[in-house]
C-alpha positions as CSV (number, residue, x, y, z in Angstrom):
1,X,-47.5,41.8,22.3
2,X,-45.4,38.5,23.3
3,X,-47.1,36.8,20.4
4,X,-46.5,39.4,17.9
5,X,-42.8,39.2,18.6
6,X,-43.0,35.5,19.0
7,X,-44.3,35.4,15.4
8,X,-42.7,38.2,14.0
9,X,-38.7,36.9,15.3
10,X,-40.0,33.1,14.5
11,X,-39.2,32.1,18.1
12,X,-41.9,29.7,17.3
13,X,-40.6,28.7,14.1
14,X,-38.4,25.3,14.8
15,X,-37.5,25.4,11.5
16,X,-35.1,28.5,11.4
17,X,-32.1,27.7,13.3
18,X,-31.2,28.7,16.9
19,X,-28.5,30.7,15.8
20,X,-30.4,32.4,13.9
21,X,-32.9,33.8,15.9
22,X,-30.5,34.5,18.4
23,X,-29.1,37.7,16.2
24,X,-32.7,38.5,15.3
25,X,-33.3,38.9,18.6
26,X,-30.0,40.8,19.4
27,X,-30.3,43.4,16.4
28,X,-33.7,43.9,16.7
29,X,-33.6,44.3,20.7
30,X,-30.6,46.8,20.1
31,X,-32.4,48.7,17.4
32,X,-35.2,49.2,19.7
33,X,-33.2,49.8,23.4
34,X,-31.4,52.2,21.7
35,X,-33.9,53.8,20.2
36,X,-36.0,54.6,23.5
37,X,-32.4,55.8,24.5
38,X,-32.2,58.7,21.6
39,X,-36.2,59.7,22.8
40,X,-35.0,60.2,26.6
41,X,-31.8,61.7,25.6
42,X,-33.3,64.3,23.6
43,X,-36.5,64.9,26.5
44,X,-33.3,65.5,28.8
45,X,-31.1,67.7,26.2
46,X,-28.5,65.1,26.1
47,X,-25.4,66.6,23.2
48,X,-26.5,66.2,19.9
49,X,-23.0,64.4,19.2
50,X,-24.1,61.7,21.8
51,X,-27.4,61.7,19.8
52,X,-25.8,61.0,16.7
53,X,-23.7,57.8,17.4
54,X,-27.0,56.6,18.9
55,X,-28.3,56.9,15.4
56,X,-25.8,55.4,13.7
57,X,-26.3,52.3,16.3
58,X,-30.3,52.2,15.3
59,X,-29.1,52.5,11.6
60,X,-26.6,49.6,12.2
61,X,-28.9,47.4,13.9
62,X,-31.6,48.1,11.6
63,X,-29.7,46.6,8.2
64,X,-28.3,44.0,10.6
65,X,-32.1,42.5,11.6
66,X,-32.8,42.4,8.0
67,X,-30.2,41.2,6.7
68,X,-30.1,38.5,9.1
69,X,-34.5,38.2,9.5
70,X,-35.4,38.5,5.6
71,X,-32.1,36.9,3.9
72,X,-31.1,34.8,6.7
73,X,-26.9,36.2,6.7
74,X,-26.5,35.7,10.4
75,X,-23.4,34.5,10.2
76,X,-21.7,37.0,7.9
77,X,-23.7,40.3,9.9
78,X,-22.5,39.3,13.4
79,X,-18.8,40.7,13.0
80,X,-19.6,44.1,11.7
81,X,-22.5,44.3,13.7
82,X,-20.5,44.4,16.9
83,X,-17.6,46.2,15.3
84,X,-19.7,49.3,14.7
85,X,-21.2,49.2,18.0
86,X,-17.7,49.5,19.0
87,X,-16.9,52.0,16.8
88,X,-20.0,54.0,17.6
89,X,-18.8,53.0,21.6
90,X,-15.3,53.8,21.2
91,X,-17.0,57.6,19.7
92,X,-19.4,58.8,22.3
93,X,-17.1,57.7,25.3
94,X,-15.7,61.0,25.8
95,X,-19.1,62.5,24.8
96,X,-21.3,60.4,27.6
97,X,-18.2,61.3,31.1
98,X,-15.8,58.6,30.4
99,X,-16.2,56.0,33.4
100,X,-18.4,58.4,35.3
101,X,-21.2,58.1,32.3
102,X,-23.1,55.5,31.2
103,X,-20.5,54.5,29.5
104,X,-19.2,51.3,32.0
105,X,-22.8,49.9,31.4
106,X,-22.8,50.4,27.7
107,X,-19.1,48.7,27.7
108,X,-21.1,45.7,29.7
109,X,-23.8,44.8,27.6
110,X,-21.6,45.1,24.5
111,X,-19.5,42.7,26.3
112,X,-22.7,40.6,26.9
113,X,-24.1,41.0,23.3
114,X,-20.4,39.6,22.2
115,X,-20.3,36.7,24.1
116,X,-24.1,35.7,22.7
117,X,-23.0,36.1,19.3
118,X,-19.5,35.3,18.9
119,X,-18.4,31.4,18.6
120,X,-16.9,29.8,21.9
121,X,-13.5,30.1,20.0
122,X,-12.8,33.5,19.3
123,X,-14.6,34.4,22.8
124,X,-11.0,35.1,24.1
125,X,-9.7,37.6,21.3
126,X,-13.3,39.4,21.9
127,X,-12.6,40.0,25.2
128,X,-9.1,41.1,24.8
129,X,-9.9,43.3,22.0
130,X,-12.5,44.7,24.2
131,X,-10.1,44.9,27.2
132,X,-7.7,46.9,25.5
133,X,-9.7,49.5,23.7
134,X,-11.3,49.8,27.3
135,X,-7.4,50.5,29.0
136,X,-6.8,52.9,25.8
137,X,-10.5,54.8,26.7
138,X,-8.9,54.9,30.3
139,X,-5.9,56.5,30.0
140,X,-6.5,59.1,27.1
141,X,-9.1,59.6,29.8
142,X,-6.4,60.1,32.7
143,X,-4.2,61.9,30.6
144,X,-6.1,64.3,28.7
145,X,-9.1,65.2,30.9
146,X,-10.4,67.9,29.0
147,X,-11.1,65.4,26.2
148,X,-14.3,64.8,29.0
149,X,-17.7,66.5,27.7
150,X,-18.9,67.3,31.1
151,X,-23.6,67.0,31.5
152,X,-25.0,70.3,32.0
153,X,-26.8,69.8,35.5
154,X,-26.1,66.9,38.1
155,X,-30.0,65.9,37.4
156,X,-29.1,65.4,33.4
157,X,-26.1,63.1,34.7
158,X,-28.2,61.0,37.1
159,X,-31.3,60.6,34.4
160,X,-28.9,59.7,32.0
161,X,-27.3,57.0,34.4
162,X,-30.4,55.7,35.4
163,X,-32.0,55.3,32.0
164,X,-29.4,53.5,31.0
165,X,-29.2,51.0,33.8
166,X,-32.9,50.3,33.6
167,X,-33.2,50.1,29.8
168,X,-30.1,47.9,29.8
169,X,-31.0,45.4,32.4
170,X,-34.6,45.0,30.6
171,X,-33.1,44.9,27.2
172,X,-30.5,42.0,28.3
173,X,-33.4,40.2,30.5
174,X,-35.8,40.1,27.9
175,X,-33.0,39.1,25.2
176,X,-31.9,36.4,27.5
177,X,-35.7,35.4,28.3
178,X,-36.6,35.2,24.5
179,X,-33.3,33.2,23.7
180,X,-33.9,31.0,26.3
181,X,-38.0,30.0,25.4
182,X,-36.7,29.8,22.3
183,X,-33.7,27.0,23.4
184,X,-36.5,25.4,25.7
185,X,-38.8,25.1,22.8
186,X,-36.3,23.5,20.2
187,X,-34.9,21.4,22.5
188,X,-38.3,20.1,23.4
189,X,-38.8,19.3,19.7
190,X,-35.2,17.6,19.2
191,X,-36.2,15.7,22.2
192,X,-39.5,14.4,20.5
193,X,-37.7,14.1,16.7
194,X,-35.4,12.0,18.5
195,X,-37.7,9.7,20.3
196,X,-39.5,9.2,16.8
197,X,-36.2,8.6,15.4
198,X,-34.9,6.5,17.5
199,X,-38.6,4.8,17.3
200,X,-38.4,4.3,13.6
201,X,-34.6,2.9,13.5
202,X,-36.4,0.3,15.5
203,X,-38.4,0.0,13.2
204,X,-36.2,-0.3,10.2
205,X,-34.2,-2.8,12.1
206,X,-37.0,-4.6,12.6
207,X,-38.0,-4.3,9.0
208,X,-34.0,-5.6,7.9
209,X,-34.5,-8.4,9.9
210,X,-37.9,-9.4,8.5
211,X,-36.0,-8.4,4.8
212,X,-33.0,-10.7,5.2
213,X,-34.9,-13.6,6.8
214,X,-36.8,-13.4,3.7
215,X,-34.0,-13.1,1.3
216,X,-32.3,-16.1,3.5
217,X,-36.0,-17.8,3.0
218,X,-35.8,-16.8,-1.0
219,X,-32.0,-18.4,-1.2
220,X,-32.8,-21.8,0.3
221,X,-35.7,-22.1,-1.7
222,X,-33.9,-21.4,-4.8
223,X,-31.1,-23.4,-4.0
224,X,-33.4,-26.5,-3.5
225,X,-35.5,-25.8,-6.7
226,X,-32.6,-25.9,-8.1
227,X,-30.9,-29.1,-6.7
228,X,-34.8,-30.5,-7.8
229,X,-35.1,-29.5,-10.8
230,X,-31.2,-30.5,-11.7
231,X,-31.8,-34.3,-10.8
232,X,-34.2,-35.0,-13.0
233,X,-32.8,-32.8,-15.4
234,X,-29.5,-35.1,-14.7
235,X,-31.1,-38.0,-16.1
236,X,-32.7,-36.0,-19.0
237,X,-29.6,-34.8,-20.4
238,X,-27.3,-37.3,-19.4
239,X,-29.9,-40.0,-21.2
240,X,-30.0,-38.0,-24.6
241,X,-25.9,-37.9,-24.2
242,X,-26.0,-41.9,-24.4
243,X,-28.5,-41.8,-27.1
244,X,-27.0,-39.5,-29.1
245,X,-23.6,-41.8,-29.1
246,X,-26.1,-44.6,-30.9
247,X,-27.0,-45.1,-34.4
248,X,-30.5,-43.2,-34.6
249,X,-32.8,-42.8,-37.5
250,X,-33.4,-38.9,-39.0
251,X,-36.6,-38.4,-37.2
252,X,-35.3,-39.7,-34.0
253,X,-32.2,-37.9,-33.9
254,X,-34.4,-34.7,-34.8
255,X,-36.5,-35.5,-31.5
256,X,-33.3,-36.2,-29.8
257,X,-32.0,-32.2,-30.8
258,X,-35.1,-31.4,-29.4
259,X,-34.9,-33.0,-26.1
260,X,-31.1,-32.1,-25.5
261,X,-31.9,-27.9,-26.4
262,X,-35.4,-27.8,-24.2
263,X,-32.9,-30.1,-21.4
264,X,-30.0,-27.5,-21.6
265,X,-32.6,-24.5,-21.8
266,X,-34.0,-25.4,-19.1
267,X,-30.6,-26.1,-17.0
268,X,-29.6,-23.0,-18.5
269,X,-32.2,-21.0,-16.6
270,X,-32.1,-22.2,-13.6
271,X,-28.3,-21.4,-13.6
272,X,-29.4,-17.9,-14.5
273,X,-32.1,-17.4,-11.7
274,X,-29.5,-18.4,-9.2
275,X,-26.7,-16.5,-10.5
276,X,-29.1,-13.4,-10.1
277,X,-29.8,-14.2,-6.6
278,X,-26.3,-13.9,-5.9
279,X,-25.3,-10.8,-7.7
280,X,-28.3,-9.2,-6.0
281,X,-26.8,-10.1,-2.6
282,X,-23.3,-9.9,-3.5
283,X,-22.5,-13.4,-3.7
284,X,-21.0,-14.0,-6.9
285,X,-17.3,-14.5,-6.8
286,X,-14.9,-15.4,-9.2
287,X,-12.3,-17.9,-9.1
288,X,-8.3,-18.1,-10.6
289,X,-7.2,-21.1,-12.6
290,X,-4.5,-21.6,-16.1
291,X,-6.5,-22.3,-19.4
292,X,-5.8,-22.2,-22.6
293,X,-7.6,-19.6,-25.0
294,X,-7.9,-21.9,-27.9
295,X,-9.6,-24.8,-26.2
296,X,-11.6,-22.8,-24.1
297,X,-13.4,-21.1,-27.3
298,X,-13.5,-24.3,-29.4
299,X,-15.3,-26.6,-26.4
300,X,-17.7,-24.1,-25.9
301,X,-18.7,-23.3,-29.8
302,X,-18.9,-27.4,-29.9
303,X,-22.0,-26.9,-27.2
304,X,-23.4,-25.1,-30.4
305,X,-23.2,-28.1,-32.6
306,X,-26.6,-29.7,-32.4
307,X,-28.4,-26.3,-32.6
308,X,-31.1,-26.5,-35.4
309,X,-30.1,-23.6,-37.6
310,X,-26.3,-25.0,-37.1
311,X,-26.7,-27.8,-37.8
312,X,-28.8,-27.4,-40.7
313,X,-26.6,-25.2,-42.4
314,X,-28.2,-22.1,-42.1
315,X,-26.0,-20.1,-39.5
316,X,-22.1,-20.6,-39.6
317,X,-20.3,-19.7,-36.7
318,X,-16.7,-18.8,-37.8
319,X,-14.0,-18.4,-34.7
320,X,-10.9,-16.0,-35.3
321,X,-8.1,-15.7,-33.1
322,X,-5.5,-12.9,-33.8
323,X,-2.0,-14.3,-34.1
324,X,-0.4,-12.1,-31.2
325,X,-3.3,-13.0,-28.6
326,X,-1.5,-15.6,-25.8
327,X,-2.7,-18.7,-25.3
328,X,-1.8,-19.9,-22.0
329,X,-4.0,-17.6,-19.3
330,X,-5.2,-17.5,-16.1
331,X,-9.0,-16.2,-14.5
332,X,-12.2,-17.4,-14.5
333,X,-12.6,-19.9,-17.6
334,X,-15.8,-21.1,-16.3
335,X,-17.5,-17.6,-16.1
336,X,-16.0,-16.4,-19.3
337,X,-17.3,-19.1,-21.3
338,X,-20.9,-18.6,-19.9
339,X,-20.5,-14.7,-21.4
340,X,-19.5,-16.0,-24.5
341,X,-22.2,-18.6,-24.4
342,X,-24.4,-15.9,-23.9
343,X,-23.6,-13.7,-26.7
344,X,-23.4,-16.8,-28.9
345,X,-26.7,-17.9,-27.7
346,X,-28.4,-14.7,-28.3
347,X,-26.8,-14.2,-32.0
348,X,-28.5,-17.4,-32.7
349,X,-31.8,-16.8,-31.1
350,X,-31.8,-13.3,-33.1
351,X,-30.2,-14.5,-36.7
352,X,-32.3,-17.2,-38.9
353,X,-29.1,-17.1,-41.7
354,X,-25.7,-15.7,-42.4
355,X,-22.6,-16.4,-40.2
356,X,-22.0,-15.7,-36.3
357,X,-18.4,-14.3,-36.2
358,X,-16.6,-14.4,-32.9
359,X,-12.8,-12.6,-32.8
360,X,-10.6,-12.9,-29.9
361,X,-7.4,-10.3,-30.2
362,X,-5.1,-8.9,-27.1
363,X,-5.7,-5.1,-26.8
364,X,-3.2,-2.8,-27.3
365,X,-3.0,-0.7,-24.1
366,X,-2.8,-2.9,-21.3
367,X,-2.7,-2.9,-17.4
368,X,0.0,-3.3,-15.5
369,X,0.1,-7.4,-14.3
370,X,-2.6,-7.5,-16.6
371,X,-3.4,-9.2,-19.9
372,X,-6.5,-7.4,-21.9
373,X,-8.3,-9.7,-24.1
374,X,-11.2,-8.4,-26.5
375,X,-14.2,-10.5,-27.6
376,X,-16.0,-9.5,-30.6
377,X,-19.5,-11.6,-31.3
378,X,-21.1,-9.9,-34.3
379,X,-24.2,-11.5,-35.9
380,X,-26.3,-10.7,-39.1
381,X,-29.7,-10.8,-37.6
382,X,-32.7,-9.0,-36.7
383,X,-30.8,-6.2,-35.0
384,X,-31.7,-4.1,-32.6
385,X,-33.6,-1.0,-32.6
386,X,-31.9,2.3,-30.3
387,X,-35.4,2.7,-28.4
388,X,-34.1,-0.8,-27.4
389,X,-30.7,-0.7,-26.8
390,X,-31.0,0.6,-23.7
391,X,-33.5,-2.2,-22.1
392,X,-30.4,-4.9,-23.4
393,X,-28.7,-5.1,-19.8
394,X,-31.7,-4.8,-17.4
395,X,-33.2,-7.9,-15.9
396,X,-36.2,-9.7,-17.1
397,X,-35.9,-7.1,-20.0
398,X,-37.8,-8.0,-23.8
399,X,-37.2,-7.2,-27.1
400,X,-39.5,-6.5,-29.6
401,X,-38.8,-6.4,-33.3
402,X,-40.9,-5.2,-36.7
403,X,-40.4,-8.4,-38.2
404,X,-41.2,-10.9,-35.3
405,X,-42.8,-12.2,-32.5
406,X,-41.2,-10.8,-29.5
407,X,-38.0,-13.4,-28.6
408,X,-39.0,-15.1,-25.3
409,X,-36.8,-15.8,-22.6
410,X,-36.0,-15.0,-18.9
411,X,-34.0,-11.8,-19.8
412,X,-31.4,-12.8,-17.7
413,X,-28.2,-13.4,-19.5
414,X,-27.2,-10.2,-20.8
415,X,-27.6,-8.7,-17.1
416,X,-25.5,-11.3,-15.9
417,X,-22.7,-11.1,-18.4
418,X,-22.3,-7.4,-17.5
419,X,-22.2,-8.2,-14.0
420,X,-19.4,-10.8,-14.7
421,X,-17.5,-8.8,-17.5
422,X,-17.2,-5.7,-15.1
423,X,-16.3,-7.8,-12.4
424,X,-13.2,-8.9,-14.4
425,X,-12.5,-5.4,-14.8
426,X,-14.2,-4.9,-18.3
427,X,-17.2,-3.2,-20.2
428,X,-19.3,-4.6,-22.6
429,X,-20.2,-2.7,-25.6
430,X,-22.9,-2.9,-28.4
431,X,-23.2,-1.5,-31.7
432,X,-26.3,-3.2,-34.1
433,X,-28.3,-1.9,-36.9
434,X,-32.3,-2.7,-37.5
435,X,-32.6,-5.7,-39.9
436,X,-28.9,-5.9,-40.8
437,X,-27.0,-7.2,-37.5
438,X,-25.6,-6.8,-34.0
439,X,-22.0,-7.2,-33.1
440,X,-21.1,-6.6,-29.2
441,X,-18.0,-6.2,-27.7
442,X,-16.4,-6.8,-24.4
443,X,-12.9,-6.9,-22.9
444,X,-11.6,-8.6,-19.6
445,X,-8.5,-8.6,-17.7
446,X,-6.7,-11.7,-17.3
447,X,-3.3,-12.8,-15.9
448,X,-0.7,-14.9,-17.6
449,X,-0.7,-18.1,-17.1
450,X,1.4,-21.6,-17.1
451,X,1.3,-23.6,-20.2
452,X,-1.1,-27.0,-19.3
453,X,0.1,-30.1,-19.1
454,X,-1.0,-32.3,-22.5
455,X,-2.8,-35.3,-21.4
456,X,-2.9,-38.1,-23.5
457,X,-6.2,-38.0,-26.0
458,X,-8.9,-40.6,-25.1
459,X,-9.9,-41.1,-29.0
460,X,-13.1,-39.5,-29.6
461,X,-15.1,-42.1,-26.6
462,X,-14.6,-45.2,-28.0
463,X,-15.9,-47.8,-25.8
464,X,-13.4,-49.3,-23.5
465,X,-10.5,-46.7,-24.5
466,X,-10.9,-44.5,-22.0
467,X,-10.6,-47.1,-18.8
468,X,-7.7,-49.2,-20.8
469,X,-5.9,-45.0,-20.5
470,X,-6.7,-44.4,-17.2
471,X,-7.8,-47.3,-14.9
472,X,-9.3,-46.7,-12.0
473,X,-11.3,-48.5,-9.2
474,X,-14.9,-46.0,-8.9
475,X,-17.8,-46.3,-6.5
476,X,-20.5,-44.2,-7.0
477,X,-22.9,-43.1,-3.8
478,X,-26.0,-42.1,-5.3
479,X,-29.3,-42.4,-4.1
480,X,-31.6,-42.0,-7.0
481,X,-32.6,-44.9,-8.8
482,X,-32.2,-42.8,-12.3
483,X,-29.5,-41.5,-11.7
484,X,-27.4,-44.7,-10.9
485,X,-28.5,-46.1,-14.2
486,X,-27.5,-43.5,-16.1
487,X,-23.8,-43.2,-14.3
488,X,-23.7,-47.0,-14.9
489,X,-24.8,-46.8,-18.5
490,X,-22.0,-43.7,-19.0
491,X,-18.9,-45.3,-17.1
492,X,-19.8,-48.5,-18.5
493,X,-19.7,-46.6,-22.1
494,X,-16.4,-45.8,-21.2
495,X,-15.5,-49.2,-20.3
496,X,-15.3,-48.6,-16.7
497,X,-17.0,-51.2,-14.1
498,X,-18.6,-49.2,-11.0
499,X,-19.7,-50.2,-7.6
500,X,-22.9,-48.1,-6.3
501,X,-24.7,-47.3,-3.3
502,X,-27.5,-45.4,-2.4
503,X,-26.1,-44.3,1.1
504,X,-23.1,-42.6,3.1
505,X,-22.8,-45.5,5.1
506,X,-22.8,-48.0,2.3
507,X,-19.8,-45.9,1.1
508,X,-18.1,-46.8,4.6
509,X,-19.1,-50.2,4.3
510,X,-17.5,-51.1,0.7
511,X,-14.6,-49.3,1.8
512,X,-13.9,-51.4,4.6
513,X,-14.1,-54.7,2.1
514,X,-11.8,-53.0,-0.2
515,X,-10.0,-50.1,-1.5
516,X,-11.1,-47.6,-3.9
517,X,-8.9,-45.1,-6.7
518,X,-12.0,-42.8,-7.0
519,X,-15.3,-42.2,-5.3
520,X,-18.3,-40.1,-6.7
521,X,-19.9,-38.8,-3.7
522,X,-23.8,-37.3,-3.7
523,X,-24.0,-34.8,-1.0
524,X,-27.7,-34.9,-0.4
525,X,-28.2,-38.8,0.5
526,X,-30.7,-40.4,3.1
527,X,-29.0,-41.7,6.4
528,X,-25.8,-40.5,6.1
529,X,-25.1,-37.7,3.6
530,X,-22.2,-37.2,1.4
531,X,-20.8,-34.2,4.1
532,X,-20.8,-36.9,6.8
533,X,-19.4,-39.9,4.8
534,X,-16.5,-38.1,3.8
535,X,-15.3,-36.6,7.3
536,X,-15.8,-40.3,8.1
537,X,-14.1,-41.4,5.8
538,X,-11.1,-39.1,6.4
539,X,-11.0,-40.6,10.0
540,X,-10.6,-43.8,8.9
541,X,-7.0,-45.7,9.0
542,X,-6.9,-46.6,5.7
543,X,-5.8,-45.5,1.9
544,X,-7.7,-42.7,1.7
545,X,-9.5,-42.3,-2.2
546,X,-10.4,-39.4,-4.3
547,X,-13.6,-38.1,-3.9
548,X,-15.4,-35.9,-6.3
549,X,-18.2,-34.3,-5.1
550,X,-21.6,-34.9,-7.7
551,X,-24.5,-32.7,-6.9
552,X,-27.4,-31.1,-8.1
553,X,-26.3,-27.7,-5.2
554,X,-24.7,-25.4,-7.2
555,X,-23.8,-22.4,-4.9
556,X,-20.6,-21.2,-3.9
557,X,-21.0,-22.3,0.1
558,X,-22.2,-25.7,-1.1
559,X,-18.5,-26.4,-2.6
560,X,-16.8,-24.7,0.4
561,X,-18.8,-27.6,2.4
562,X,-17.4,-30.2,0.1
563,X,-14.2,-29.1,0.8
564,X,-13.9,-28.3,4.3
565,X,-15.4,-32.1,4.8
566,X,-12.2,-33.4,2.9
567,X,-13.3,-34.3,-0.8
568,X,-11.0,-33.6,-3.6
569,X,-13.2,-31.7,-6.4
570,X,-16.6,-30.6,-6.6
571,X,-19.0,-31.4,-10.5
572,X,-22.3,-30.2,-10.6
573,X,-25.6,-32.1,-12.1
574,X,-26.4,-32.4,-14.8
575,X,-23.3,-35.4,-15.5
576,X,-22.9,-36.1,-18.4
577,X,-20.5,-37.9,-21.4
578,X,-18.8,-34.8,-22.3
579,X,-18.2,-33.7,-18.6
580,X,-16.8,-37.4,-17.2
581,X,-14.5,-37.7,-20.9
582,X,-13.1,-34.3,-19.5
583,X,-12.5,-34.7,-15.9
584,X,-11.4,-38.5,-15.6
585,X,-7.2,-37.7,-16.7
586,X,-7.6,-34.5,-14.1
587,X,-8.9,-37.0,-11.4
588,X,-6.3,-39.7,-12.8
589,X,-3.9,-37.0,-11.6
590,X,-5.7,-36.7,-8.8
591,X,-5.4,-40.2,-7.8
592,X,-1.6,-40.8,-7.9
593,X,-0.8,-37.1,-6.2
594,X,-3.3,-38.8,-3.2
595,X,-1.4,-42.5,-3.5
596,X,2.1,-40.7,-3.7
597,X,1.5,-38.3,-1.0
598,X,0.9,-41.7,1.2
């Protein structure tokens, strides 16, 4: 029998909630207690009337068990199941002797059944509802006696009385008895569920410490691929740079091109792959500095100069900036021009004729504090087709077209420009059509900046013209043999004469023998690194130079390290012409704000 109602009110069940079980157990309980109470109150001829609200309580508690065992509504059933046992109460008082009936006990286990099912917050206003309909019984009772329905025999009376008692005390023992295996048994299994929980956060902690160590593990061995694969690529690039300023046959400028687009591909990538590693662990951050539109867009088209199909004639890129579009602006210049490189890049890659137009205009509706500046790189290539439109922004992604080959690559850059564009507070947008072009669009917000100061030009790198503009004293720590040659073979091109040395403390050395405007410092040296040298150096009692950090490291903390150790500005490898033609007025600058400040 204990099983059957085990199964039958899910006591077993530790999926159906406490709560609910409990007004299972109360509805169906009452249904049946009060039904044994109709059987022996008709055996002992009790008044039909009294009879009567006893149905209505069997009725009550019989929609109330299924409502609340069938369509689980335990919550909603529970306040007019114990108002019409009230009711039905409140009814057969007068009928059952008033507080000489059964009627004291029935008033008890309501008040029991109450407290079971009503929250802990409204137990108080139960109980003084139930207080004060028992005071009203009372004194209609006091006042109106005759209101009393009086038992037939003494013997009826006393049957009635004792049934009640016993009936009652059983019902609320074996209510409590249920309720209370049932408790035992679901705390037993929260106990257990929260041992394994607490088991498998272990676990998972465990597992996030084995996960980061290994994305720590995947960083520093992607930071020093990177600074491996940049220092030869240093001397590649930088190489082709001098070459290229030399008077070369056809052919050998044609295997020059070659070598300078496989050399910047390549440094391209890598620059990609690492950029990916930080936007998968939130690492890429942008920086604020003035630049002006105009030279930002023509110095990075001129990177497009020695492509084959431009500089064969058979792409033309055409630049367009709308009259109202400002000039002077602040953000990120560097990361903007590696999304327009991007786009520009992949126009090329995807046209073999035609013109690459790219449009820069102001957007009407702007941002408060905030410039909006729309790009527009449209293309008359391949196109795209819409099964592969949506592939465009996910990493390591390929197209595929009906006319070619699919168009190789690392499928990197258009994932990263969306990364970048949104986090200047822009979308990027793409509208193309299958063998006719692709034009996409993006828009970021910028600030306004100060106009730059005009530096004087250094006439196109003539040899000797840049160091008669802006003399300076260099040394150059570098530790690789390649490298120094090619640093030589660039200032000298510029008509500068450099000291070098292949160690941090060779730096400290030359510097106590004599004094030096500028100082390119390697971080990763033997000895004595570039970090160490230039806290050193900071230390030291004497005019303190202008040291520019030159590294093949390339991540944010790397240049926060440079800093912190005292250098001035931070260039990453590859160097080459067009870089040191660019940077020597800033450092210039540099230079006399350091000797002034002295």
């Amino acid at each position: 029998m204990k099983n059957f109602l085990n199964r039958f009110l899910r006591l077993n069940d530790t999926t159906v909630p406490l709560e609910n079980k409990l007004s299972d157990i109360v509805t169906f309980g009452t249904f049946v207690s009060v039904g044994v109470g109709l059987i022996q109150n008709i055996t002992i001829g009790i008044h039909w009337f009294v009879n009567s609200m006893l149905g209505g309580t069997m009725l009550v508690s019989a929609i109330c068990f299924y409502l609340s065992r069938y369509r689980n509504r335990y919550r909603q059933i529970r306040p007019y199941f114990l108002a019409s046992i009230g009711v039905f109460l409140a009814i057969s008082y007068f009928a059952n002797y008033g507080v000489r009936g059964p009627s004291l006990v029935l008033m008890a286990m309501f008040a029991v059944l109450g407290a079971l099912l009503i929250k802990k917050r409204k137990n108080t206003l139960f109980f003084i509802a139930l207080a004060l309909l028992s005071t009203v019984l009372l004194l209609v009772e006091l006042y109106h006696p005759e209101t009393l329905r009086l038992y037939k025999t003494d013997l009826q009376l006393q049957l009635d009385l004792f049934n009640t008692y016993i009936f009652g005390i059983v019902f609320l023992a074996l209510t409590i008895s249920f309720f209370k295996s049932s408790y035992e048994q679901d705390r037993e299994v929260l106990l257990q569920t929260t041992e394994r929980l607490e088991h498998s956060q272990e676990e998972i902690i465990k597992e996030k410490e084995k996960a980061e160590k290994a994305e720590r593990a995947k960083t520093e061995f992607l930071a020093n691929m990177s600074h491996e694969i940049r220092t030869p690529l240093n001397s590649i690039i930088g190489t082709a740079d001098l070459l290229n300023e030399t008077e070369l046959s056809p052919r050998q400028q044609e295997y020059l091109e070659t070598i300078s687009i496989s050399s910047r591909h390549l440094l391209n990538l890598v620059s990609d792959v690492l950029d990916m590693s930080r936007i998968d662990q939130g690492r890429l951050f942008l920086e604020s500095q003035d630049f002006q539109l105009t030279t930002l867009m023509n110095s990075t088209l001129v990177l497009f100069r020695n492509e084959p199909k431009i500089s064969n004639k058979q792409l033309t890129l055409n630049l367009l900036i709308a009259p109202n579009t400002p000039e002077n602006l602040r953000g990120d210049a560097y990361r903007l021009r590696q999304v327009i490189v991007n786009l520009v890049s992949n126009a090329i890659k995807f046209s073999n004729n035609g013109s690459i137009e790219i449009k820069v205009a102001k957007k009407a509706v702007q941002v408060p504090g905030k410039i909006c500046i729309v790009f527009e790189v449209k293309d008359s290539g391949v196109g795209i087709s819409e099964e592969d439109l949506p592939k465009l922004f996910r990493p390591f992604s390929e197209i595929k077209t009906a006319t070619q080959h699919p168009f190789r690559g690392a499928g990197l850059g258009l994932a990263i420009t969306q990364t970048i564009v949104t986090m200047m507070g822009g979308e990027v947008k793409v509208e193309s059509v299958l063998n006719q072009g692709t034009t996409f669009t993006f828009c970021v917000q910028l600030e306004a900046g100060i106009p730059l100061v005009q530096l004087p030009d250094n006439g196109g790198g003539e040899e000797g013209k840049l160091a008669d503009v802006y003399p300076l004293s260099i040394l150059v720590a570098e530790d690789n043999i390649l490298n120094q040659k090619l640093i030589a073979r660039i200032m000298e091109h510029f008509g500068y004469n450099i000291d070098i040395v292949d160690n941090g403390n060779g730096v400290i050395q030359k510097l106590t023998q004599q004094h030096y405007d500028l100082i390119f410092m390697d971080v990763q040296m033997p000895e004595l690194d570039g970090i160490e040298a230039t806290r050193a150096l900071r230390k030291l009692n004497t005019t303190q130079p202008y040291i520019v950090a030159m590294t093949a490291a390339a991540a944010p903390e790397d240049q926060e390290a440079c800093f912190a150790a005292g250098m001035n500005d931070y260039v990453v490898k590859p160097i080459s012409m067009t870089k040191i033609r660019a940077l020597i007025p800033k450092w210039k600058e540099g230079v006399e704000k350091v000797k002034n400040e002295k």
